[in-house]
Backbone as a printed PyTorch tensor [residue, N CA C, xyz], in Angstrom:
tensor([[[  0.8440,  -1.1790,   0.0000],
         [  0.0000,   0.0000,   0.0000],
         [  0.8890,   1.2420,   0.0000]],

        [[  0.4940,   2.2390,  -1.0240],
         [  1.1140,   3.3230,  -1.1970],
         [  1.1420,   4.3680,   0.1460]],

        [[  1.8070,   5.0670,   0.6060],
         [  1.7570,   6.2790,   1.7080],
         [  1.3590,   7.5270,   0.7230]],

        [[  0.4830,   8.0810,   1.2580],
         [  0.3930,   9.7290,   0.4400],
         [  1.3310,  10.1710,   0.8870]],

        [[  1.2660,  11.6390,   0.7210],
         [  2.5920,  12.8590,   0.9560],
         [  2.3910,  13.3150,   2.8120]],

        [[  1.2400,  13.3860,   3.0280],
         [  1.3930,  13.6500,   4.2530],
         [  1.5570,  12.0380,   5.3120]],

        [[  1.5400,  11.1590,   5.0930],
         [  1.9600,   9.9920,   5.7140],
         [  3.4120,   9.6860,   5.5830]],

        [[  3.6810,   9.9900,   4.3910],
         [  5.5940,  10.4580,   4.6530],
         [  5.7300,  11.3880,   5.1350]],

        [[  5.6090,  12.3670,   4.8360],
         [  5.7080,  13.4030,   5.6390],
         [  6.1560,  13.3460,   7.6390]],

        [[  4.5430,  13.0420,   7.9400],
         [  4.9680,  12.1740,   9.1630],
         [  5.8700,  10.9350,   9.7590]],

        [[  6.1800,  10.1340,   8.9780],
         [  6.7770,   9.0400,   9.1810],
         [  8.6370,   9.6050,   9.1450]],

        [[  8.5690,  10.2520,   8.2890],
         [ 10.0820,  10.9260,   7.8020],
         [ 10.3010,  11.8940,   9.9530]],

        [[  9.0110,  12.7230,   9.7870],
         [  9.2130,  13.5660,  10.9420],
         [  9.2550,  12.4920,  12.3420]],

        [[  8.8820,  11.6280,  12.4170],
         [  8.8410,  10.5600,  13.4380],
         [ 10.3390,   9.9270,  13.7770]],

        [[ 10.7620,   9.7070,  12.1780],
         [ 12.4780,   9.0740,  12.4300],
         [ 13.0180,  10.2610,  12.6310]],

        [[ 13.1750,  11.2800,  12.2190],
         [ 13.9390,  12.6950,  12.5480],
         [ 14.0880,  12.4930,  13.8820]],

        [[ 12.4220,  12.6390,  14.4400],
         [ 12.7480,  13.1880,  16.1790],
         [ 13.4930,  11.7660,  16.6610]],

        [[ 13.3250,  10.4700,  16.3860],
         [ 13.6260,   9.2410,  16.6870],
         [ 15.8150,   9.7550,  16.7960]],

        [[ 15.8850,   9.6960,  15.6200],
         [ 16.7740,  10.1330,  15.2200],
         [ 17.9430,  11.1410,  16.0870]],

        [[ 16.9930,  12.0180,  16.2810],
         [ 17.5310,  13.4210,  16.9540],
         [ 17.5100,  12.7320,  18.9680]],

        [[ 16.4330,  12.3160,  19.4500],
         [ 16.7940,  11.1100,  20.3170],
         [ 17.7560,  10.2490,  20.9790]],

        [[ 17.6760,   9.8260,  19.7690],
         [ 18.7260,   9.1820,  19.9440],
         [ 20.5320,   9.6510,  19.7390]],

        [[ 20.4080,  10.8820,  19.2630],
         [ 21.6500,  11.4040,  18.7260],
         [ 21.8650,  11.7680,  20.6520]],

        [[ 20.9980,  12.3050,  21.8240],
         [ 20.9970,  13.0890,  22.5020],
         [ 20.9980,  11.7690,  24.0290]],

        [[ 21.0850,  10.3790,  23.4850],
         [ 21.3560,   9.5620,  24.2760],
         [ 22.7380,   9.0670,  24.4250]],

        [[ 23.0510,   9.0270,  23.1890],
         [ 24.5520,   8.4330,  22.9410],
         [ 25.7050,   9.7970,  22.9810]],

        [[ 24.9470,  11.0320,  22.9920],
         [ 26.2680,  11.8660,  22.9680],
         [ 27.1320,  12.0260,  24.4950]],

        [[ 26.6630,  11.1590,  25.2920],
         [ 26.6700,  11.0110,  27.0510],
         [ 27.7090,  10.6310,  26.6810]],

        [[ 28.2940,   9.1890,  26.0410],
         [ 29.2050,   8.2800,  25.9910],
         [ 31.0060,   9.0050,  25.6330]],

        [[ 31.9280,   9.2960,  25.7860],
         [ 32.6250,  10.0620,  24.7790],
         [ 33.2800,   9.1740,  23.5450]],

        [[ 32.5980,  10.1290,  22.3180],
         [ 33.6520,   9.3460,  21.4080],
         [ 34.8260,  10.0810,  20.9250]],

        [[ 35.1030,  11.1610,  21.6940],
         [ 36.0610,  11.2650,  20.9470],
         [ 36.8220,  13.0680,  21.2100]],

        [[ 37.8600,  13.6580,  21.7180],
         [ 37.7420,  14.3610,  21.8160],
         [ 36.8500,  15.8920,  22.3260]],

        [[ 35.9150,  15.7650,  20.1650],
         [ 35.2860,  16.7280,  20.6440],
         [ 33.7470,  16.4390,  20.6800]],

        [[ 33.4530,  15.3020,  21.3540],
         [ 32.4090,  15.2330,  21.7300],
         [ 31.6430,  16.1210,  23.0710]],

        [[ 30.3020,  16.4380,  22.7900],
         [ 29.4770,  17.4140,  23.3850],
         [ 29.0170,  16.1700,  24.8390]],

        [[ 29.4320,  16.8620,  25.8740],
         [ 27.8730,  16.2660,  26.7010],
         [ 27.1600,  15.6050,  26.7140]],

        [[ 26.0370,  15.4650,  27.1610],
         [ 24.8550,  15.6260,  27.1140],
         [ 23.7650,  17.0230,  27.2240]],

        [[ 23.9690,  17.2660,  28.3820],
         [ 23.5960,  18.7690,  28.1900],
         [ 24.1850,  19.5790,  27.5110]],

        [[ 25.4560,  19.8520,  27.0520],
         [ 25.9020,  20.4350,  25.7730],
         [ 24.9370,  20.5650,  24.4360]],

        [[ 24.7080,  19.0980,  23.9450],
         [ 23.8560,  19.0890,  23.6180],
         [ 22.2920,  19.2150,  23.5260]],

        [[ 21.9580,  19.0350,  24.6640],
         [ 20.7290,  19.5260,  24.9490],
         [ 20.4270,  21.3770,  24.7140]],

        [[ 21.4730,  21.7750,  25.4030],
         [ 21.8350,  22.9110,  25.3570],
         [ 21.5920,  23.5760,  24.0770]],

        [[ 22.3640,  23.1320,  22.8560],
         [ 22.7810,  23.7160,  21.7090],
         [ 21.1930,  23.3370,  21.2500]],

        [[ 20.6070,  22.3360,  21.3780],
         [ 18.8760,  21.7320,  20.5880],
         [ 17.8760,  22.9180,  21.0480]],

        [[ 18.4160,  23.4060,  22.2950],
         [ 16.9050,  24.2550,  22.7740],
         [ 17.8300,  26.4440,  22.2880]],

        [[ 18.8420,  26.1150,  22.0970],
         [ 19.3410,  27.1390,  21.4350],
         [ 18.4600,  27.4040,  20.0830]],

        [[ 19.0690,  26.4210,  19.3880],
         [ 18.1510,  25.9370,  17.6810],
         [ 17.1270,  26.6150,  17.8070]],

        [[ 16.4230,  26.1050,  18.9330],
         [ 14.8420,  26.5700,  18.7560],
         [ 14.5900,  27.8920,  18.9010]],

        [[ 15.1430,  28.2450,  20.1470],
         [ 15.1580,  29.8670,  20.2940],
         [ 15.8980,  31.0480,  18.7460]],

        [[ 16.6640,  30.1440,  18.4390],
         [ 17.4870,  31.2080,  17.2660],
         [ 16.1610,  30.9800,  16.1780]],

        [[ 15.8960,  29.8900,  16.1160],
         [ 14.8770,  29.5390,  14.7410],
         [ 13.5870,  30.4640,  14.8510]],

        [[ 12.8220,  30.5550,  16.2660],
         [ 12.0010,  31.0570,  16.5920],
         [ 11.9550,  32.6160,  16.4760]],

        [[ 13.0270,  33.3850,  16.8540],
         [ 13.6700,  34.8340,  16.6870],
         [ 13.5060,  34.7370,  15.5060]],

        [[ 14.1400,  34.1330,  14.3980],
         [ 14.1770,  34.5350,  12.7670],
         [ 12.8220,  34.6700,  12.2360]],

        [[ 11.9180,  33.4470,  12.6580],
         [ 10.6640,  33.7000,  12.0080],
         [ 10.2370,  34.6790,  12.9260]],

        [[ 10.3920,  35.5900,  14.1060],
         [  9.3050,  36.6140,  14.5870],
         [  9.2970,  37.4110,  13.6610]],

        [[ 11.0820,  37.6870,  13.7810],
         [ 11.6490,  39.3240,  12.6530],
         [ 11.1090,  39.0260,  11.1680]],

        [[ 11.1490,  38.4410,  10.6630],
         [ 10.6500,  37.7300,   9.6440],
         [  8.9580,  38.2140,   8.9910]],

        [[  8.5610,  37.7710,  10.3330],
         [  7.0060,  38.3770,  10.2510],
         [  6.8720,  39.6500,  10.4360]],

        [[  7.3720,  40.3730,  11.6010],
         [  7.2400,  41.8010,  11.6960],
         [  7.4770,  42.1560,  10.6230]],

        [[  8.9080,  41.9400,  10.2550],
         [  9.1440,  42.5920,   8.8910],
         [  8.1250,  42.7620,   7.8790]],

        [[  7.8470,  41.4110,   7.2600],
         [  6.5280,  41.3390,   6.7120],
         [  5.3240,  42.4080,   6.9070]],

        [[  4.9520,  42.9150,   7.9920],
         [  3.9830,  43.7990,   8.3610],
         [  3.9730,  44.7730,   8.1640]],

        [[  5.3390,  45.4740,   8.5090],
         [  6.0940,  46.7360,   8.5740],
         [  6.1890,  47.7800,   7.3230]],

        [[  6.6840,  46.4000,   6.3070],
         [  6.8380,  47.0050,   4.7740],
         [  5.6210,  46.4680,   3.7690]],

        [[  4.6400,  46.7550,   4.0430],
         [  3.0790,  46.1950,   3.0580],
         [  3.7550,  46.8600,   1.9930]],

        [[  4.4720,  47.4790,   1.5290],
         [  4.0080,  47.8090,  -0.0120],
         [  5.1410,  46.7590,  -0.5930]],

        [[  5.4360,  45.6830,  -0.3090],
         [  6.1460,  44.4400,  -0.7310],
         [  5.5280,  43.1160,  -1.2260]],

        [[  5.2950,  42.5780,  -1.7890],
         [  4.2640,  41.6340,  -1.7060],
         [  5.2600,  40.4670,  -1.3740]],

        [[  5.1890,  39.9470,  -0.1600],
         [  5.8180,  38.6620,   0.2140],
         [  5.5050,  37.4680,  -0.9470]],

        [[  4.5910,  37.0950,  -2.0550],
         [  4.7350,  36.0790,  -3.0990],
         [  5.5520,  36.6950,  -4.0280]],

        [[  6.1700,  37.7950,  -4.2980],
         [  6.7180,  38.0780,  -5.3610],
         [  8.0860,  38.3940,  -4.9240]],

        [[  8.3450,  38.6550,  -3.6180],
         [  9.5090,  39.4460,  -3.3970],
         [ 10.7400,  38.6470,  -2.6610]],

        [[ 11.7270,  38.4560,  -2.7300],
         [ 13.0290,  37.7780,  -2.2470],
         [ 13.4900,  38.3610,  -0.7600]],

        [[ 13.5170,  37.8690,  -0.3370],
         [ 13.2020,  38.3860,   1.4930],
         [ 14.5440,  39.0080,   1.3570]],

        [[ 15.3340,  38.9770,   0.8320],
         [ 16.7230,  40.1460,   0.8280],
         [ 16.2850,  41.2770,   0.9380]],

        [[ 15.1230,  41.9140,  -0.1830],
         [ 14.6100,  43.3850,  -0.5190],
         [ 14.3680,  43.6030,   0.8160]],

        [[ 13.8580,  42.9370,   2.1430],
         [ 13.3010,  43.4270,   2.6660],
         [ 14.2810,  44.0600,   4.2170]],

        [[ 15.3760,  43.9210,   3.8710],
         [ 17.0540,  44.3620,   4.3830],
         [ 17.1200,  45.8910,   3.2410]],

        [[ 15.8990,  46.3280,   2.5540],
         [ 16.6060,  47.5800,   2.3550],
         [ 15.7090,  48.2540,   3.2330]],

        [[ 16.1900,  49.6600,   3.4490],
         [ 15.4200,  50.7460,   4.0110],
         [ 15.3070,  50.8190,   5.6210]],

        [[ 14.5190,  51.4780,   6.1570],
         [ 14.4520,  51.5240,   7.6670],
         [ 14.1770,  50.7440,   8.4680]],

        [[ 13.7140,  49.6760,   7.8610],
         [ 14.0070,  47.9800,   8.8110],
         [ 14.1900,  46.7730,   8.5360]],

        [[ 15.8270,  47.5350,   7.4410],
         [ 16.2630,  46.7350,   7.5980],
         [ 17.0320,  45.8060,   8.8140]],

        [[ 17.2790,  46.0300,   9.9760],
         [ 17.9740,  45.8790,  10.9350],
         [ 16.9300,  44.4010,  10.9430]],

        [[ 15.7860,  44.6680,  10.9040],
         [ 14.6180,  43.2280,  10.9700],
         [ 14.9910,  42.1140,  10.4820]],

        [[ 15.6280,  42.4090,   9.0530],
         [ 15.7330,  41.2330,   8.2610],
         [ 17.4250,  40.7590,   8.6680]],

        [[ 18.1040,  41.7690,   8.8060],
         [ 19.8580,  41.1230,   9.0830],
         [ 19.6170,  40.6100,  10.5830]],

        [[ 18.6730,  40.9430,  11.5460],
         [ 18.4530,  40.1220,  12.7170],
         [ 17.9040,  38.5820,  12.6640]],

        [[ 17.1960,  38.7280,  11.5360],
         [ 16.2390,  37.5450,  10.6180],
         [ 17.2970,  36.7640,  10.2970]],

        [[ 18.1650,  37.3850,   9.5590],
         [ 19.3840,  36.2530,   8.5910],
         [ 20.7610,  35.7630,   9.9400]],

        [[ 20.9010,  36.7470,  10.4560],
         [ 21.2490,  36.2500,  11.7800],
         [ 21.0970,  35.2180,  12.7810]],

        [[ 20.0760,  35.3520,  13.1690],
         [ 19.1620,  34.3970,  14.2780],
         [ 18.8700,  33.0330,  12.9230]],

        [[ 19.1400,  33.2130,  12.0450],
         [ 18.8370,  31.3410,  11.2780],
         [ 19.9660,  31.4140,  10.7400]],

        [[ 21.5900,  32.1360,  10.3950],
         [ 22.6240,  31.6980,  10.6590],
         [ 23.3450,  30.8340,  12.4640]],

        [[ 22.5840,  31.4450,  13.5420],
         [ 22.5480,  31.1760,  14.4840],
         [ 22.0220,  29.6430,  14.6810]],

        [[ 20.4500,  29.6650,  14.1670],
         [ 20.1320,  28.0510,  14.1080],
         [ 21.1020,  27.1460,  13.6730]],

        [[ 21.0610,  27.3850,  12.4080],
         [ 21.8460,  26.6790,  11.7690],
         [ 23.2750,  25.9220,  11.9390]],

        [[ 24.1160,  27.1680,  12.4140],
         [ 25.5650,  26.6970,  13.1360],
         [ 25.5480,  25.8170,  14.0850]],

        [[ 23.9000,  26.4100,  15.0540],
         [ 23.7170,  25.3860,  16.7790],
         [ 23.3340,  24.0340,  16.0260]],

        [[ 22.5790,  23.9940,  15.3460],
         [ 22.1670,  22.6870,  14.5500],
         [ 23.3220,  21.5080,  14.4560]],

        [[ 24.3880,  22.4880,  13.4750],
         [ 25.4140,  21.4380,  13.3020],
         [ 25.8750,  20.9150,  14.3790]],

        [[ 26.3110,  22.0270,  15.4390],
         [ 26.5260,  21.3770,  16.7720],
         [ 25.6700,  19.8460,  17.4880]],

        [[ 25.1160,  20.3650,  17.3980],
         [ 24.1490,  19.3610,  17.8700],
         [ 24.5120,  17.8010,  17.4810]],

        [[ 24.1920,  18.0990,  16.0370],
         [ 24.3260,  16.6550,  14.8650],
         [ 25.6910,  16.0340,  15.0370]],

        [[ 26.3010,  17.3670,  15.4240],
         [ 27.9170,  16.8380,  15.0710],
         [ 28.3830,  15.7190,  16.1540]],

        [[ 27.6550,  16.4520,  17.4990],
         [ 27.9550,  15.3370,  18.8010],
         [ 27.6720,  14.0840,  18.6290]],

        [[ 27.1580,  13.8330,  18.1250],
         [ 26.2800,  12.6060,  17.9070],
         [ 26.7750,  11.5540,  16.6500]],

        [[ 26.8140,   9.8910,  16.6670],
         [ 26.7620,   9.0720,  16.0570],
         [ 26.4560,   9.5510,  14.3300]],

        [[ 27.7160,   9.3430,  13.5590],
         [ 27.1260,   9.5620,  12.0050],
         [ 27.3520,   8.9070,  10.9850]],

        [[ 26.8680,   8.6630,   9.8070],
         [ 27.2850,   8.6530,   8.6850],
         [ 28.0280,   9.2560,   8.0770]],

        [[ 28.6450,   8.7810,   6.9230],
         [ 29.0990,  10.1160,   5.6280],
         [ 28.2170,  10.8930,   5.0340]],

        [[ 26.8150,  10.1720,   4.9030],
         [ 25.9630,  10.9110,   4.1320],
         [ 25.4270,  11.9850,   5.6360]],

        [[ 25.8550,  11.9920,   6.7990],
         [ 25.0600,  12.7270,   7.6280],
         [ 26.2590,  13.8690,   7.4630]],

        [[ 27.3920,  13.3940,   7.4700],
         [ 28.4380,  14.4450,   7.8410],
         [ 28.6880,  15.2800,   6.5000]],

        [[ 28.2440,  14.8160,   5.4680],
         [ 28.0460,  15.8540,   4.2070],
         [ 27.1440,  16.8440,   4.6720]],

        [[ 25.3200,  16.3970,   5.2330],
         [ 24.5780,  16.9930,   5.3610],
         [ 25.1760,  18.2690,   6.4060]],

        [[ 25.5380,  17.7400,   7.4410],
         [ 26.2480,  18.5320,   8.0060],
         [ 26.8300,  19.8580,   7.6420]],

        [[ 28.2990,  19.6280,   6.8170],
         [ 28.5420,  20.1900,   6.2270],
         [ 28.5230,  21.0930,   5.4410]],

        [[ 27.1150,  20.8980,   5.0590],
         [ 26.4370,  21.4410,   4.0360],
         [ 25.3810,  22.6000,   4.7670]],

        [[ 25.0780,  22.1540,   6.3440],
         [ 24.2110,  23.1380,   7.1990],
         [ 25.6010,  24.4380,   7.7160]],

        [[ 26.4830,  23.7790,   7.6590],
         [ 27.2780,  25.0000,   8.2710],
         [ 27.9400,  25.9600,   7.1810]],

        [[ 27.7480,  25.5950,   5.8580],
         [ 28.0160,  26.1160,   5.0370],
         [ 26.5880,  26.9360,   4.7010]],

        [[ 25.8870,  26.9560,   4.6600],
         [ 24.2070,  27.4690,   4.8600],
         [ 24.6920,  28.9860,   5.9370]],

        [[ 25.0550,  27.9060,   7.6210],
         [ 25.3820,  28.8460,   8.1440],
         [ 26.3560,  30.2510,   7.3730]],

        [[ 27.1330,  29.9150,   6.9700],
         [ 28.0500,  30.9200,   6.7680],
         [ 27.4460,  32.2370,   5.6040]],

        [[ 26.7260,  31.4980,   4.6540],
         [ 25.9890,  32.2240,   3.4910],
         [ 24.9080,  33.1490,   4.3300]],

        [[ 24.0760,  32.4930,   5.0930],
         [ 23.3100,  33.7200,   5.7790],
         [ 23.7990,  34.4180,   6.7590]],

        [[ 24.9660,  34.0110,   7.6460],
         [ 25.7180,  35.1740,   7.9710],
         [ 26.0240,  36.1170,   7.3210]],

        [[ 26.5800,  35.6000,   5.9550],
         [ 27.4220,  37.0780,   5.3740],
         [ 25.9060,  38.2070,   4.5600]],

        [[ 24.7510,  37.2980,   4.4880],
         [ 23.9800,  37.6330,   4.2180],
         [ 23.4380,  39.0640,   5.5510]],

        [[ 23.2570,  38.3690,   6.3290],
         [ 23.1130,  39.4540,   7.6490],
         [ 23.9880,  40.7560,   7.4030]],

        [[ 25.3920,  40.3370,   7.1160],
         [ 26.3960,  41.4460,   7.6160],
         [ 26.4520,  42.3110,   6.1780]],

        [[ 26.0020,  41.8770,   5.1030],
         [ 25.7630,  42.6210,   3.2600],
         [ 24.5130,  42.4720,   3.1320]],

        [[ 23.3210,  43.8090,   2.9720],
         [ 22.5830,  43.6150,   3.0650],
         [ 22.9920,  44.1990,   1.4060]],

        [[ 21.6790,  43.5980,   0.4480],
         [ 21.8600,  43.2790,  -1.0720],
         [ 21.8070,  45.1640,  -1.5840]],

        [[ 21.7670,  45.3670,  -2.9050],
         [ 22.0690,  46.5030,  -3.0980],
         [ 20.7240,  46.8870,  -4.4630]],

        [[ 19.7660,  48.1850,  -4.0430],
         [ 18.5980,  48.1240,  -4.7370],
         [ 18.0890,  47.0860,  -6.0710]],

        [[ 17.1340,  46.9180,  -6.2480],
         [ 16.6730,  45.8480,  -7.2710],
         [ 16.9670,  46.7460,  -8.6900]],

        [[ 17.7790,  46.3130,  -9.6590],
         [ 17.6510,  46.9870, -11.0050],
         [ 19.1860,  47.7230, -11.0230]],

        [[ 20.3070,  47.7570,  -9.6610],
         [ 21.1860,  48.4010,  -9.9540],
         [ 22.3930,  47.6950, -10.9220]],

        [[ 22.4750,  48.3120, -12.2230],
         [ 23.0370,  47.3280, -13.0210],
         [ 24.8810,  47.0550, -12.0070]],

        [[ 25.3880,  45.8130, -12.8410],
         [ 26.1320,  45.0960, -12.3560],
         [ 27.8520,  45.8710, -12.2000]],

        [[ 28.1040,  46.8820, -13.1670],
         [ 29.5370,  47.6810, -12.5690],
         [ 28.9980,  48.5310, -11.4660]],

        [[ 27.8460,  48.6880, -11.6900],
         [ 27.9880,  49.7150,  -9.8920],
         [ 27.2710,  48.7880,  -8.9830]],

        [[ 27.4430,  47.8760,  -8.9210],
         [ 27.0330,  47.2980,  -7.3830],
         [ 28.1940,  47.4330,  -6.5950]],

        [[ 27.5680,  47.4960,  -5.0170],
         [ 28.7360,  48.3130,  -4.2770],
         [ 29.4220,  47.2360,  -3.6940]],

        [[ 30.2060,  46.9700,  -2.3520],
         [ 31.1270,  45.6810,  -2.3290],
         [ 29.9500,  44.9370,  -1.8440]],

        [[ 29.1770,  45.2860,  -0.5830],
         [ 28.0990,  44.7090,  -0.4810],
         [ 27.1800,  44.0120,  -0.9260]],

        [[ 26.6990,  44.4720,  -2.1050],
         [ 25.7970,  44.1210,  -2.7360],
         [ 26.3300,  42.7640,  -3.1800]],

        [[ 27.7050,  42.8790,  -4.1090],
         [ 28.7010,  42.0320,  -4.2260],
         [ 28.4430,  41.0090,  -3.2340]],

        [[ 28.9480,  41.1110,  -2.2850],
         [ 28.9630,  39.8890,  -0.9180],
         [ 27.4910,  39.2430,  -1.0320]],

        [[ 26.4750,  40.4800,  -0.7500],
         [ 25.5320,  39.4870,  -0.6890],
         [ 24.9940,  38.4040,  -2.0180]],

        [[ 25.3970,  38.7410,  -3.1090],
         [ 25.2990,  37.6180,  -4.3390],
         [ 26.4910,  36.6590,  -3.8290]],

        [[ 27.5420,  36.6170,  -3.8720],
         [ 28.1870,  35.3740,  -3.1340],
         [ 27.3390,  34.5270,  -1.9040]],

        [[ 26.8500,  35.7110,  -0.7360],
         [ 26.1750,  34.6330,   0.3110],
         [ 25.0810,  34.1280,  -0.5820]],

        [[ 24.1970,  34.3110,  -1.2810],
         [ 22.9110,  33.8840,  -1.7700],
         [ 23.4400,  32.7180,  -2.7070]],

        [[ 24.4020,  32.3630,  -3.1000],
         [ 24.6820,  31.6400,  -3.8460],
         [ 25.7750,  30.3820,  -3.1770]],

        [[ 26.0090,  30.6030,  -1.9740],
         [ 26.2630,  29.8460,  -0.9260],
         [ 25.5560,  29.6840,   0.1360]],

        [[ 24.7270,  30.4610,   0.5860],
         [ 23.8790,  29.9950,   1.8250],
         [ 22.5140,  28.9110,   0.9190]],

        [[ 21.9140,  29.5560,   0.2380],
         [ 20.4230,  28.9750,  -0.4690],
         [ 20.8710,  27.4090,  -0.8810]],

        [[ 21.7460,  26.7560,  -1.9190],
         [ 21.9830,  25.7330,  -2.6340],
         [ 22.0090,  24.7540,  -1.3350]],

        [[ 23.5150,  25.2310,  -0.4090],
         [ 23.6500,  24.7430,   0.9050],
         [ 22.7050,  24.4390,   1.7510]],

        [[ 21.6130,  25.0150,   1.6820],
         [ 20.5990,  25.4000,   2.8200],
         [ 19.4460,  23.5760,   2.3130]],

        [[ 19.2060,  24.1150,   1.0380],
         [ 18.5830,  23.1160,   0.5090],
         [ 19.2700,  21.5920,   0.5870]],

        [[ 20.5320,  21.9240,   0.1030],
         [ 21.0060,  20.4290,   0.0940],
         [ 21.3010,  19.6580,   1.3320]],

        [[ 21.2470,  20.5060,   2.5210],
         [ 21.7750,  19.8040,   3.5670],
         [ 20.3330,  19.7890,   4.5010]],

        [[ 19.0320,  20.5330,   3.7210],
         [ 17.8490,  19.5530,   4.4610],
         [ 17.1680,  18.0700,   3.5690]],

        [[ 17.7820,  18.2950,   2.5240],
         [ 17.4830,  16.9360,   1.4920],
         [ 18.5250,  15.9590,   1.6660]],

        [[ 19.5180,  16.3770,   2.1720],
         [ 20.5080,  15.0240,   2.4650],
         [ 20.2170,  14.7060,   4.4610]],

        [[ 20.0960,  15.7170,   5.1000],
         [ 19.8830,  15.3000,   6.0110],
         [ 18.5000,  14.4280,   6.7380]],

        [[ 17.4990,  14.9850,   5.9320],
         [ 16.4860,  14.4680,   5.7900],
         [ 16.5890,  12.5520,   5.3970]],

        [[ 17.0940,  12.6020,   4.5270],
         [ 17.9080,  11.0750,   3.4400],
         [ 18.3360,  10.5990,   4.4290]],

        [[ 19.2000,  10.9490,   5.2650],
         [ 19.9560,  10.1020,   6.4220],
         [ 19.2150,   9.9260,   7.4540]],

        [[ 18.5620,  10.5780,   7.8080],
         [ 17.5060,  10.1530,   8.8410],
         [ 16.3800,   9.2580,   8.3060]],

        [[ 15.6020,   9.3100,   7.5850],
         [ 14.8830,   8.1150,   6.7670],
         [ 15.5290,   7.2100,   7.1280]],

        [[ 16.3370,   6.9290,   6.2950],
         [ 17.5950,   5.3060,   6.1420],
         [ 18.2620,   5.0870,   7.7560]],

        [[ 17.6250,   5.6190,   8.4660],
         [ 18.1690,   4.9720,   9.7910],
         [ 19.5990,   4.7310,   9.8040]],

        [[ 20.3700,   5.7140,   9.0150],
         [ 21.5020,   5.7660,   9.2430],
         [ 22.3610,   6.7020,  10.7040]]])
């Protein structure tokens, strides 16, 4: 019998937390150097949440703040121009923040290769929306010899945080399925 999309869906989210669980039982044991705690880890999981939670508030305010944007059409960068912007580099911040605590987390814990790519691939995420935070992008339409260094940076982070971002919830996702 086939599963629809939301029965994977759930089943995928069931081994995750299974997953994540169990990452937060075995990181007690040391393997190795730089292994975390337990509460280390615990620590860094309820961080995640708080940084994740901050990004989507600013996120939304933002959203509110600037109505003449239409959130289906618009690239949440635009919304780092003008007088709040501080909203959105707090936004790209606080989920560079997740993100880094994330790896932490994963890293303590029992892995694969395919987990430690995923990995990899979240802290490289991290780094793209950092630099994203710290270059906020440079008006829509400004042709390409005058973009300023900024603007500059932020097309490098967008082209390292986004690919990264994606690939290391589709591979991490993959490794948790496979009970690896």
């Amino acid at each position: 019998m086939a599963l629809s999309g939301r029965q994977r869906a759930c089943s995928s989210r069931r081994l995750m937390s299974k997953r994540f669980v169990d990452v937060l039982k075995t990181s007690t044991a040391p393997a190795g150097r730089n292994a975390l705690p337990y509460h280390g880890v615990v620590l860094a999981a309820r961080a995640v949440i708080g940084s994740a939670a901050l990004a989507l508030l600013a996120l939304t305010v933002v959203h509110f703040l600037k109505r003449d944007l239409d959130p289906s059409r618009t690239m949440i960068s635009r919304y780092a121009l003008g007088p709040y912007g501080w909203l959105m580099a707090l936004c790209f911040a606080a989920w560079a923040a997740a993100s880094a605590l994330l790896f932490v987390a994963l890293a303590a814990g029992p892995s694969s290769s395919l987990d430690r790519v995923g990995q990899i691939l979240l802290l490289a995420a991290s780094i793209g929306l950092t630099m994203a935070a710290r270059f906020p992008m440079d008006p829509v339409g400004t042709p390409h010899r005058e973009m300023s260094f900024s603007g500059r940076m932020h097309g490098i982070a967008f082209l390292v945080g986004v690919p990264a971002l994606v690939l290391a919830a589709s591979i991490l996702s993959l490794a948790a399925s496979s009970g690896s």
